[in-house]
N, C-alpha and C positions, 0 to 999 in steps of 0.2 A: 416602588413598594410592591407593587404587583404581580412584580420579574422575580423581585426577592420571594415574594409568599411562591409560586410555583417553583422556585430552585429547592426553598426547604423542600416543599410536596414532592418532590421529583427525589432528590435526596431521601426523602422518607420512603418513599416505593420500593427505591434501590437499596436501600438498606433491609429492609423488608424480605425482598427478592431474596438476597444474600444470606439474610441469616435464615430463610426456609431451606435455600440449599446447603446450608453449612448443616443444617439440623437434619435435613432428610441423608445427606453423606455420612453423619456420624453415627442415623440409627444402621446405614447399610455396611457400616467398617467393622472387620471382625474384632472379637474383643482382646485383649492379651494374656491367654489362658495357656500358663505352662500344661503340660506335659504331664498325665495322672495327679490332674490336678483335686484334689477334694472340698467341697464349700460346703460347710453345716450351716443351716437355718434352724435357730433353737425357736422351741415353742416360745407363740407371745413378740418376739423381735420383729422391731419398724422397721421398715424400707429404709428409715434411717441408716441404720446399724448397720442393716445390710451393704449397703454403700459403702457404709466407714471399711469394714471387711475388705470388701471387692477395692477400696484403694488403696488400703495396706497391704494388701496382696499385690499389688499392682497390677489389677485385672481391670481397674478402670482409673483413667488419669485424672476425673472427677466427675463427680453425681450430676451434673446437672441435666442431661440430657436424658438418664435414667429416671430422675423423678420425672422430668417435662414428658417422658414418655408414658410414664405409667401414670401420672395424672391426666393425660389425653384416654385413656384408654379404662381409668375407674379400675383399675384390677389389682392393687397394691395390697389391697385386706383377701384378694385370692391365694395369695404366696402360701405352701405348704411348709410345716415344719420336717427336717430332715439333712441327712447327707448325700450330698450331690456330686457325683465326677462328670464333671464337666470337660467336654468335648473340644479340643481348638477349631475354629470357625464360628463360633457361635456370637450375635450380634445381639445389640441392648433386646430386640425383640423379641427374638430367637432364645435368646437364655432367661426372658420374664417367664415366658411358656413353658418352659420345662418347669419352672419352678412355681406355678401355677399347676402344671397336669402333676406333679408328686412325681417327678422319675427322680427315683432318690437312689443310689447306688447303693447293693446288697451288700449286704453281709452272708459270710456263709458258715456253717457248721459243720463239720464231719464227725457221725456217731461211727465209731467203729464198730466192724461186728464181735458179737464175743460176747458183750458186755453183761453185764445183769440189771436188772431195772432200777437199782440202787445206783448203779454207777453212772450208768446215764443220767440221771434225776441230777446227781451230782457234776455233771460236764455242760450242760443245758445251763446251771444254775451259776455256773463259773464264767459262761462266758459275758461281760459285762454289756455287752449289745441287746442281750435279751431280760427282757423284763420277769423277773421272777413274782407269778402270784400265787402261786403254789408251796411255798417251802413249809407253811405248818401245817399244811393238808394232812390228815390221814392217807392210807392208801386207798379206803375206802371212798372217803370225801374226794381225792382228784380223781379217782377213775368217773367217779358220778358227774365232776364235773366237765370232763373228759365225754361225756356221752353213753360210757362203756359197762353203766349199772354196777355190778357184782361182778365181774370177771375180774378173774387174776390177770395184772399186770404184765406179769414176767411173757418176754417175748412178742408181745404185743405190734409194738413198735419196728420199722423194717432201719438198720443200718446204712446209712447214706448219709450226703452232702446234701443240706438244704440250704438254699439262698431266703433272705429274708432281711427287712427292710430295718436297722435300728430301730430298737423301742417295740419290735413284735414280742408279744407275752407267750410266756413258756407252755401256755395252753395250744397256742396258735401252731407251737413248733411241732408238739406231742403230737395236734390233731393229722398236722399232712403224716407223720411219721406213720401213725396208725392205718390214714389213708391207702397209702403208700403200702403197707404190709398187707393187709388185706385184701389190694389188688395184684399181687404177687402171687399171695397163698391161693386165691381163689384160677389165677392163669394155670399155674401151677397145678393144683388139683384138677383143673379140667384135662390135664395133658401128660397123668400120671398115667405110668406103666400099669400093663395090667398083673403083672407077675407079683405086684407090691403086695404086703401082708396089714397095709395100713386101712382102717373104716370111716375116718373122717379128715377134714381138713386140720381141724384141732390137734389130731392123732402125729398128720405130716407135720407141724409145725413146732411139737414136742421133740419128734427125730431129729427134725431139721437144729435144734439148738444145741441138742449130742455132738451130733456130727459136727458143728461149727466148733465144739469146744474142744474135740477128738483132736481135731485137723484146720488149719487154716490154707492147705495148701490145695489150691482147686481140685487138678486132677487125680486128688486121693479122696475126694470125696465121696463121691459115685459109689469106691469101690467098696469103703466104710460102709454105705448105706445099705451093700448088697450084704455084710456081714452081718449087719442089725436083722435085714429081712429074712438070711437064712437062718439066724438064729430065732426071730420069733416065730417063723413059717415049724421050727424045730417043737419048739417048749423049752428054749436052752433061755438061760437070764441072759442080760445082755452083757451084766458086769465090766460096766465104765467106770471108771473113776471121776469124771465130772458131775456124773448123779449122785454120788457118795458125797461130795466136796460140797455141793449145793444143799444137799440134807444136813450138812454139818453147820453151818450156818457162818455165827464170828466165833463157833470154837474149833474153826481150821484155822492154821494159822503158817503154813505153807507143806506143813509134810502130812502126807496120809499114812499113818498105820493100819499094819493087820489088824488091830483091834476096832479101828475104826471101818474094815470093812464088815467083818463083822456084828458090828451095832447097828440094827434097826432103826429107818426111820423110811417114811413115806418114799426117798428117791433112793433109796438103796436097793441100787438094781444087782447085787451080790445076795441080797436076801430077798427078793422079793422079782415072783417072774412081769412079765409085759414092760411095759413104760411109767416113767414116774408118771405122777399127775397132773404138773404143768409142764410146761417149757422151763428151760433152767437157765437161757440166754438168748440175748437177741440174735437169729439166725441171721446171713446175707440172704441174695439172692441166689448164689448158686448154691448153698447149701437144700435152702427150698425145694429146689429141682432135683437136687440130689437126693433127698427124702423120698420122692414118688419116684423116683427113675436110678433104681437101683440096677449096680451093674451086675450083671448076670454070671456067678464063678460061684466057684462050692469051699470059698475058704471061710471059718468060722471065727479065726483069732487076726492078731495083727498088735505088734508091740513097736514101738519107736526102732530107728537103725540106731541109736544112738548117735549121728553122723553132724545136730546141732543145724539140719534143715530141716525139721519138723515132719520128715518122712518115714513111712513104717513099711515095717516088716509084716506079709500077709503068711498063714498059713491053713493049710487046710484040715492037719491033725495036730491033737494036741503033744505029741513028739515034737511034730516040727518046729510046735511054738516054743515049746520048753528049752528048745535049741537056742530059738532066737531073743529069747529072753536072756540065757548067759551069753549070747554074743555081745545082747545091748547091755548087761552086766559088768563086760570084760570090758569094754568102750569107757562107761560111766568111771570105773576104777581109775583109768587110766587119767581120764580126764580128772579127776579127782585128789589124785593125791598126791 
């Protein structure tokens, strides 16, 4: 009887023994995590669920080691909510912890530049990753909540890709945007040419949304800017047609007439000398630059080539413009009819 009670105990050890190594090998075996693989943890969801997931997936062949480990360890009410890509290698230990520290895999946005603050509002609002708490704001009411008091909106905001974690609020997106603009306009103004006809950073960042609307093509930018400068260095208007387009509001409705260069309104730089009063677009970054670092040439006009790659024709009298205006005339017909 006594041979038998120490066989069971003996048996009992060894079983013992056995299932610590089977349990300490399973926490160290990597898990079976395809390839750009994504796992959402929704707000509120048990380790349970989580499980069921991770073995429908077949990332785990079953729970049990994942609860016996996370009940060793107390950490299971730790788990963050979010989307996660998850990495091959990663072991029951190794992937609590991430999902514990919140690496939750981005999400990204790209504002293009151009836009006007209406349209952005609108692209932020559309993407379903971002938490909209702004849509019946005034414009007044989200800039306030935005930080940014009374200032006008327009341009505000700097044009980029931002990463950001599902479920970030459209406050959160807006804020680095602005961030992000500010620390640009203010580099920028420290490293503006001195030849520029501009008095504030405000002033650059008005040019700068001309110019982005002018031209999207880098190295015409510069040269654009040196045309604004020697036309205000002059007393000459600048007479753009995206400061007209912008003063017309939603009664453009894609063509600009003569009559409508002719009508008065605050950005109608055909009737009216200096700069509108705001910005009339979100500038990029090289536009920015391009605003204080005007390039240095004595042409005062510049009209499209008509060529359908967004490049223009520079000149220095108004002959040569009037030239290359029925050049880009003679183009447009063509392509037209």
């Amino acid at each position: 009887m006594r041979k038998i009670l120490l066989s069971l105990i003996l048996i009992g050890f060894v079983s013992i023994a056995a299932g610590y190594n089977w349990y300490q090998s399973a926490l160290k075996k990597p898990l079976n995590i395809p390839e750009n693989y994504i796992f959402e943890i929704k707000k509120g969801q048990t380790l349970n669920s989580i499980a069921e997931t991770l073995i429908k997936d077949r990332v785990l062949i079953n729970d049990f080691v994942l609860k016996l480990y996370a009940k060793s360890q107390n950490n299971a009410h730790l788990l963050k909510a979010g989307k996660y890509q998850l990495s091959t290698g990663l072991t029951i230990p190794s992937l609590l912890q991430e999902l514990i520290d919140g690496k939750v895999a981005l999400e990204q946005i790209t504002i293009p530049e151009g836009l006007n603050f209406s349209e952005m509002l609108n692209l932020i609002h559309s993407n379903r990753n971002i938490k909209a708490t702004l849509k019946n704001k005034t414009v007044d009411e989200l800039m306030t909540e935005l930080g940014l008091g009374n200032l006008h909106p327009e341009g505000r905001f700097l044009p980029e890709t931002y990463s950001f974690a599902s479920g970030t609020t459209d406050v959160t997106i807006l804020k680095k945007a602005n961030a992000a603009l500010e620390k640009e306009l203010e580099m920028a103004w420290e490293n503006r040419s001195a030849i520029g006809q501009l008095k504030s950073p405000y002033e650059a960042l008005i040019l700068a949304s001309i110019i982005e609307k002018e031209t999207g093509v880098f190295d015409e930018q510069a040269t654009i800017s040196g045309v604004f400068h020697s036309r205000l260095s002059k007393g000459m208007r600048l007479q753009t047609d995206p400061t007209v387009i912008y003063g017309m509001g939603d009664s453009y409705t894609g063509d600009i007439r003569r009559s409508d260069l002719t009508r008065d309104t605050p950005y109608n730089t055909y009737t009216r000398h200096g700069l509108p009063p705001t910005p009339i677009a979100l500038p990029g970054v090289n536009a920015i630059k391009a605003a204080v670092n005007p390039e240095k040439h004595n042409k005062l006009y510049f009209v499209a080539t008509g060529d359908n790659d967004g490049r223009h024709v520079f000149s220095s009298t108004l002959e040569e413009h009037n030239n290359a205006v029925k050049e880009y005339l003679k183009k447009y017909r063509r392509q037209h009819q």
